[in-house]
N, C-alpha and C positions, 0 to 999 in steps of 0.2 A: 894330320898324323896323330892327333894327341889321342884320337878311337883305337885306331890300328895298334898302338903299345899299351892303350887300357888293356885292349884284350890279348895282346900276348901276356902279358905280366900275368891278369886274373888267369889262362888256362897254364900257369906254371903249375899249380899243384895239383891239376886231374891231367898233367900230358904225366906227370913222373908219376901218377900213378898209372897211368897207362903203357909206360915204359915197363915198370915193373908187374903187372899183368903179362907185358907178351915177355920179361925174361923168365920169368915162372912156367908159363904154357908151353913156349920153343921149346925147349928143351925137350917136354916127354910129351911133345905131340905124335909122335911116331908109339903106334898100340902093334900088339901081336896079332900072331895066324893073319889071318887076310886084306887087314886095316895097313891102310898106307899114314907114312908121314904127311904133315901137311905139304903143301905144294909150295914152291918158290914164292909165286902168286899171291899168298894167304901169310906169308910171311912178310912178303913186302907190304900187305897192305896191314898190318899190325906195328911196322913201325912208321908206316903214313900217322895213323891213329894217334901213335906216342908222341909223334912231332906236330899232331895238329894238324893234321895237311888233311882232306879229304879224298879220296879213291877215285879217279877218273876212268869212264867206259865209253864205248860208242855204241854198244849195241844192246847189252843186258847187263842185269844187278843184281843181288841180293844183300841186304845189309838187317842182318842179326843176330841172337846174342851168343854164337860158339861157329867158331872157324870152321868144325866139322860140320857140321849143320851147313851151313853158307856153303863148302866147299859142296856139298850133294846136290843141293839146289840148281848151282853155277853150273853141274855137270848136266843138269837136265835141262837147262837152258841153252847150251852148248853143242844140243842136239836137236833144236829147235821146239822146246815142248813150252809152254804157254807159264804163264806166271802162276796158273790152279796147279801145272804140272809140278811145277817146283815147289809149292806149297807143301805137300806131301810128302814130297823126299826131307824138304827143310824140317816140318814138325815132325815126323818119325825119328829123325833124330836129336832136336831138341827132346825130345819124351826120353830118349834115351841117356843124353851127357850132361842134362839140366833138367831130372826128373824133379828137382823141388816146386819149379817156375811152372811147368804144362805139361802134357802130354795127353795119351788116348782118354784118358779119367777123368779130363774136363772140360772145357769149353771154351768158345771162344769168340770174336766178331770178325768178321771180313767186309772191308771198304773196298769195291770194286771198282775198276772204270774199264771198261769194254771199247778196245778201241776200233773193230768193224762198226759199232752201231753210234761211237760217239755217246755214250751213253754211261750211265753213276748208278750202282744198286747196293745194295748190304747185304751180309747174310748173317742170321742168328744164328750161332750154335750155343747160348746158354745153356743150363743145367737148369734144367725143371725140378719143382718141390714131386716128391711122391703124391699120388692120390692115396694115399695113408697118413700122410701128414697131417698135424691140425697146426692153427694158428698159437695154440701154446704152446708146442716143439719145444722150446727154450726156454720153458718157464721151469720156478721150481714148483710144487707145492702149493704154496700159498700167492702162487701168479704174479714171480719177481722174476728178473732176469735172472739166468746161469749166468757163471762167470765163463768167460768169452772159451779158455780151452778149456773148460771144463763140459762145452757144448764140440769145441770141435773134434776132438782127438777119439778116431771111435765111428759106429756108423753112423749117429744122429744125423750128423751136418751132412751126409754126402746125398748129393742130389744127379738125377739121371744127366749121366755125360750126355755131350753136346760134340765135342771136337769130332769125332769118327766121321759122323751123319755128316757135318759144314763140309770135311774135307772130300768124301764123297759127294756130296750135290754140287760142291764147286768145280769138281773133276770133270762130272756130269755133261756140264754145263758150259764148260771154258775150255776143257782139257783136250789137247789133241795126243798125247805120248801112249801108251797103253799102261792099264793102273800096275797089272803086276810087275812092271820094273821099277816103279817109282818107291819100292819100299826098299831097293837091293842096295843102297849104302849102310841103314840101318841095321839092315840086316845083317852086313859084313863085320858092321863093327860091334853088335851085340853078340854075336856067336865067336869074333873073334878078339875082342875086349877092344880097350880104350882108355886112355892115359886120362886118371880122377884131375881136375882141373885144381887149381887153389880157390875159387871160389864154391866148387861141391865142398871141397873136403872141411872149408874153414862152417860152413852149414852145416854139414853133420856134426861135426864137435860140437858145436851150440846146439843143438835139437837133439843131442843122443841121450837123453831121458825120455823125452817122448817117445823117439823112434825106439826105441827098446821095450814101446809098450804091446808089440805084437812082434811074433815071433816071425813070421816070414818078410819082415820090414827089420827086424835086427839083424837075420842072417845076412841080409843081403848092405845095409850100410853099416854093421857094427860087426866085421866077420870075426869071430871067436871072444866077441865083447867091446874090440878095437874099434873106434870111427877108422873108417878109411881117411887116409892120407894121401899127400901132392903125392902123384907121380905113381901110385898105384894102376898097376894093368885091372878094370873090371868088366865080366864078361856078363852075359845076361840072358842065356839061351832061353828063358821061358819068356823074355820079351819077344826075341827072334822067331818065336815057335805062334806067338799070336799074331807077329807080324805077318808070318806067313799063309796064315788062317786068313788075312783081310788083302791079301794081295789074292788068294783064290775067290775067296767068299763077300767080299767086299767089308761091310759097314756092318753087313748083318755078321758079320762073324764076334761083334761085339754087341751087339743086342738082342741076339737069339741063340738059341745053343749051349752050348756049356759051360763057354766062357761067360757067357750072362748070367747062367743060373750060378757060377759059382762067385760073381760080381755078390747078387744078391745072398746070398750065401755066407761071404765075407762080413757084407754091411751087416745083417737080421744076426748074425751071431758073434758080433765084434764085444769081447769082453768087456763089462763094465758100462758099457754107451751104447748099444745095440740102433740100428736104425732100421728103416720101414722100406726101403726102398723095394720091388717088387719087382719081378720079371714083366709085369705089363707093363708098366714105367718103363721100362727099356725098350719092348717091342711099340710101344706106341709113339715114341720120339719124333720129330720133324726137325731136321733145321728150316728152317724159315728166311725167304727172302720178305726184305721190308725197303719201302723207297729211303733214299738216304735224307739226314737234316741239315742243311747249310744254312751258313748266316754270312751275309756279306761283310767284309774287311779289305780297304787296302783297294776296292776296284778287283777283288778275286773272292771266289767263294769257299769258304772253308766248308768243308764238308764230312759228315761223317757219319755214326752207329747212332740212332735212337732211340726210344725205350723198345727195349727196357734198359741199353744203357743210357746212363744220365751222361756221359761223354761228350756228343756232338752240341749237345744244349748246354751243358756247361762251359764246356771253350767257348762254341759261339756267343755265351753269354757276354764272357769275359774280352774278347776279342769285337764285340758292337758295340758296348759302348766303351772300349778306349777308339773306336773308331774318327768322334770327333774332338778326339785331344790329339795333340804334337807329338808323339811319342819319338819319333826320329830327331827333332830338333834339340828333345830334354837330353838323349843319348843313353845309352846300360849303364852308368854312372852316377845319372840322377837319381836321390833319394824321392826325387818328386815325383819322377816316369814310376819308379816301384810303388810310392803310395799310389797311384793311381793305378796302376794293375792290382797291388792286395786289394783295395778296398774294393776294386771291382770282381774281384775272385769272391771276395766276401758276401757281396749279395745276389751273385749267380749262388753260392753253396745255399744264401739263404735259401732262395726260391728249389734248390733240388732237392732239400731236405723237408720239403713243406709236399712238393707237389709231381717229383718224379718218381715213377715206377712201371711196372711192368702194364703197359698200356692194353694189353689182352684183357686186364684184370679192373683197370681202375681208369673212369676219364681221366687225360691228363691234356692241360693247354697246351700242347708241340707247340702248334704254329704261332701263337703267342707269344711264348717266351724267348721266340728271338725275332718276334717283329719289332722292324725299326724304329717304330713309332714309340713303340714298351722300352726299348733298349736307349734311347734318346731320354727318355724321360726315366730312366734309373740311371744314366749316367751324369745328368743333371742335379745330383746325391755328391758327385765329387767334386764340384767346382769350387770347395775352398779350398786350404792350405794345411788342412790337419786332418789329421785319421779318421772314420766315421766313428760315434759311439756305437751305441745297439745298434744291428742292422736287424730287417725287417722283410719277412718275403713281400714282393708286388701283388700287383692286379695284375697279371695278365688277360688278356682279350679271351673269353673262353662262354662257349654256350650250355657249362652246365654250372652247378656250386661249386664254390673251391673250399670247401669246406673240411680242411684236412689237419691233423697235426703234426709237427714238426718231429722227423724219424730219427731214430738213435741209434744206427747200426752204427757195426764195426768192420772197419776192410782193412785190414792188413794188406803191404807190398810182399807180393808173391806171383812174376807174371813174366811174359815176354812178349818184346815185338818185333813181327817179321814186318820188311817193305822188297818190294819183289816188284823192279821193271824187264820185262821180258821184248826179245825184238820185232815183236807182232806190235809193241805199243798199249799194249796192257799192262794193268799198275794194279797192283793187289796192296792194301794195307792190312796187314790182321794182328792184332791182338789176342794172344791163347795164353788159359791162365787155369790152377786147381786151386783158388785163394793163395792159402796161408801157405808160407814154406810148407813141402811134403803134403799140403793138403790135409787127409784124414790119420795121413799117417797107416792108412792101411793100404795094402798090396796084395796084387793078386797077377798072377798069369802074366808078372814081370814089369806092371807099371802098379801109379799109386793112383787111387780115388781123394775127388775131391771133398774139399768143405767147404759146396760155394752157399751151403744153405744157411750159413749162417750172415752171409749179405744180407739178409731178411733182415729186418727189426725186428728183436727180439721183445719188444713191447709191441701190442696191438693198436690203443687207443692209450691218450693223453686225457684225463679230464671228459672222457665219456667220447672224446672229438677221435674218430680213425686214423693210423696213420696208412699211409699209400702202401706203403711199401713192407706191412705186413707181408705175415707167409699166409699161402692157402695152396690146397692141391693143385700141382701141373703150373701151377704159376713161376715166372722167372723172378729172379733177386736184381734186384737193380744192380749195376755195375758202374765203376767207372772208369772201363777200358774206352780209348779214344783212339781208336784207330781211325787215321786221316788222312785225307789226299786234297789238297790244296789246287783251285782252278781258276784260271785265268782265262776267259775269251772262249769257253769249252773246253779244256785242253788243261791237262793236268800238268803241273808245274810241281809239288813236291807230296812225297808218302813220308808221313811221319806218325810215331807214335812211340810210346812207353811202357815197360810196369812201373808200378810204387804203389798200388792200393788208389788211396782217393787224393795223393797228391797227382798220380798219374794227370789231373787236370792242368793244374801248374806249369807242373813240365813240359805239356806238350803245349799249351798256349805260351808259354814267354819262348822257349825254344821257332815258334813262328813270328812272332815280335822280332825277332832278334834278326832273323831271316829275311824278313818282308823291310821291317822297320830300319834296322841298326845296320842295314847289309852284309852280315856275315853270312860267309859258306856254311853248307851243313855239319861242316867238322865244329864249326867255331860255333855255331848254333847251338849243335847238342853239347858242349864240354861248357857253354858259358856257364859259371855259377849259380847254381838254385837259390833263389829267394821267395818263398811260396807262403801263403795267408790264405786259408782254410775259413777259418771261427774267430779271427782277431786275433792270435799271437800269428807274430813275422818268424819262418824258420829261413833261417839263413844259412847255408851252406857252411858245414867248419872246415878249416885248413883251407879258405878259398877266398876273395877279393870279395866276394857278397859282405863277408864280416865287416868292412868296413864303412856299407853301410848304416849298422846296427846304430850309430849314434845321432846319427839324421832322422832315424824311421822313429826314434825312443821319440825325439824332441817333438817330433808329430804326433806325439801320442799312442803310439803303439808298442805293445809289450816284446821282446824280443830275443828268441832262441836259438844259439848256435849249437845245432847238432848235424850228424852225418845223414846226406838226401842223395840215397843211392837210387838215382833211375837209372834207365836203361835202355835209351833212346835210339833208335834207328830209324835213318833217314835217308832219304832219295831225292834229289833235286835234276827235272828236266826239263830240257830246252835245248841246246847245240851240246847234245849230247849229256852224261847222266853226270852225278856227283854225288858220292856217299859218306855218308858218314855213320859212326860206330862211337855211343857212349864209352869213353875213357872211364869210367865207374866200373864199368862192367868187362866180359871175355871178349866180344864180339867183334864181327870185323864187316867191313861190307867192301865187295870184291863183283868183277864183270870183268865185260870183256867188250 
């Protein structure tokens, strides 16, 4: 019993903030003109959320991060249309009520599992650099890094969307519904507004200098100078007006035509920061299907997105070798179980910062860096009792040089994730993101463009030595979106993932721990307390039971920060039937039927 009341106590202070999210949202969930209130449904499953309970279905799910979003999804599942079907109703309107997190202006990954063929693939919708781009993008003058918004804010940073194209080939491909209905919630609620949530509005407050630095980005979140505020109705007709352009026209209606040239248009004459982006850039886009990377754990294989995201190689890193330690016997309480997850996060970051990137562009050891034999023998690094000092990337098994330098970018949390089981038995995980809150901060034709260009390393080379994950034309930025589906015996057991930037790895590897190892349901999985180690300082969740570890993990030698580690976790657990769960940090809810 003494597990069971560890973790009621530690989710006491993310269930009351969850409490306090859905009495915020209830209330002005009901928008004008054509928008419904939320449903009985979506209200019950937000005080599931508040009390910790996870969401039970027998047939379909969605679980992510705004109840309107979920609630469009569920309807098009409801009507028998495929987990690709829902995707699209879901991110059409996430772009619309959580434009800071995603939308049509950036990009994204999709974990699939296909369940006529029994079968796992990925799909790339990253944001490609311009073929106008050079590798010093981000330098100043005398070839030093910009300071970080001083590169984003503007059209430098913004690289050719990805989201339209993914959510197109994935329709393609999986979709049975027909496309141009799957935009008609969005649609309803951008031309007939929509109740600003407390977490838009408390965002805008904090970004209303930036956002004030282009005028069709301040009329619209700063109307007559004001950030918008809770409980505001806002409408978005020239979102609805492109919507309805890619419900006729598809995908091309955002990479050819007008809407693109004045995409480009935006970027090439953004005051102040101008970027390169070019109409061929847009017309030559692909999303790309890639085999997916799993590392075994636990007797299941985790599975996920890889290069160009560092995601599936970084959890699997961190998840093979806690493989041959006790992790269930030490319990979520042990300061021991956590140093041995940080320090193993620590030298998975090693090796991504050395040797992951956009694999079109640069050899990288995949199959290496989570073979067992590699992962055995880096996990053989933790078997004392105290912190590692320096860590150091590996050898992995690889047949070309690894001869790379240690990369210095910067990823900001600014993301979202959908998990989408459908009654066909298909399981979508995707990850969709524009970087930084607001992205570029620039707007056009109703949504924002990203700033995923500045994932790049803004240094090229260390010491004459290259880093990977430089920029170069058409090339992708490495990411550390993880979007994951977890298998057992063939047959997919749970869809998990996150935003937070490059803790996004963190989050979603202890959140599986917790799951596989500690036996929590997906509610108690995603709300357990963040404790995550990156580069050697421990960030330990404040206002949560993590803190208490701080004085275990010090005496082991590690340095140790209690600050706020807001992810935003959505999760799906299946087997005799589904189970959902929805990060208590965040809006979201996850609902079926």
């Amino acid at each position: 019993m003494r597990f069971c009341l560890t973790v009621a106590f530690s989710l006491i202070s993310t269930a009351a903030l969850a409490q306090q999210t859905a009495d915020a949202v209830q209330p002005e969930a009901t928008t004008s003109g054509t928008a419904q209130a939320l449903s009985e449904a979506a209200q019950a499953a937000m005080a599931a959320k508040a009390d910790g309970r996870p969401v039970e279905a027998a047939n379909y799910m969605v679980a992510a991060a705004n109840p309107l979003a979920v609630e469009a999804g569920v309807a098009v599942l409801a009507e028998g249309g495929t987990a690709a079907d829902a995707l699209v109703a879901v991110q059409t309107v996430l772009g619309l009520v959580e434009p800071q997190s995603s939308g049509l202006g950036g990009g994204a990954f999709l974990v699939w599992y296909d369940a006529a063929t029994q079968t796992l693939t990925t799909m790339d919708g990253r944001e490609t650099a311009p073929l106008a781009a050079t590798p010093r993008l981000f330098q100043d003058d005398n070839g030093e890094p910009m300071g970080f918004f001083d590169a984003v804010v503007g059209g430098r940073s913004v690289g050719t969307p990805g989201t339209p194209a993914l959510l197109e080939a994935a329709h393609k491909r999986w979709g049975t519904q027909p496309w141009a209905g799957l935009f008609d919630a969005a649609i309803d609620l951008a031309d007939g507004g929509f109740s600003v949530s407390p977490r838009l509005a408390g965002l805008v407050e904090r970004d209303a200098e930036r956002l004030s630095t282009f005028e069709a980005t301040a009329s619209y979140f700063l109307p007559g100078g004001t950030p918008l505020q809770v409980g505001d109705t806002l409408v978005n007709p020239d979102y609805a007006k492109t919507l309805r352009a890619m419900a006729v026209s598809g995908a091309d209606a955002i990479y050819t035509g007008q809407i693109a040239e004045d995409i480009v248009a935006t970027v090439q004459n953004a005051p102040g920061n101008p970027g390169v982006l070019s109409t061929l850039d847009l017309a030559i886009y692909e999303a790309k299907e890639r085999p997916a990377v799993c590392a075994t754990y636990r007797a299941h294989d985790v599975c996920g997105m890889g290069p160009p995201s560092s995601g599936a190689l970084t959890v699997g890193q961190i998840l093979g070798m806690m493989d041959s330690y006790d992790l269930a016997a030490l319990g979520p309480d042990s300061a021991e179980a956590w140093r041995l997850i940080g320090d193993a996060s620590r030298l998975a970051f090693a090796d991504r910062g050395r040797f992951m990137a956009d694999s079109d562009y640069v050899p990288m050891p995949t199959a290496g860096l989570v073979d067992q034999a590699y992962l055995a023998e880096r996990a053989a690094l933790l078997s004392g009792d105290a912190a590692l000092g320096e860590v150091e990337p590996g050898s992995p098994a690889f047949d070309h040089a690894l001869h790379w330098a240690d990369d210095d970018s910067i990823e900001l949390p600014s993301t979202s994730h959908i998990s989408i089981v459908d009654s066909h038995g298909n399981v979508a995980s995707m990850t969709t993101t524009i970087e930084n809150a607001f992205g570029s901060r620039l707007m056009v034709h109703g949504f924002l463009l990203n700033n995923e260009l500045t994932d790049f390393s803004f240094r090229t080379q260390r010491d004459g030595v290259p880093i990977a994950n430089a920029l170069a034309p058409g090339k992708r930025p490495r990411s550390s979106m993880s979007p994951t589906i977890v298998m057992k015996d063939g047959a997919p057991v749970l869809a998990i993932g996150s935003p937070g930037g490059s803790r996004i790895i963190g989050y979603t590897a202890k959140s599986i721990i917790a799951y596989l190892d500690w036996g929590m349901d997906v509610q108690q999985a995603v709300s357990l307390p963040h404790a995550v180690n990156r580069f050697g300082t421990y960030d330990l969740e404040e206002g949560t039971s993590a803190t208490d570890l701080g004085p275990a993990l010090e005496g082991m030698g590690f340095e140790v920060n209690v600050r706020g580690l807001n992810s935003g976790l959505h999760a799906i657990a299946i087997g005799d039937g589904l189970q959902g769960g929805a990060d208590p940090r965040r809006e979201g809810i996850a609902l079926g039927d």
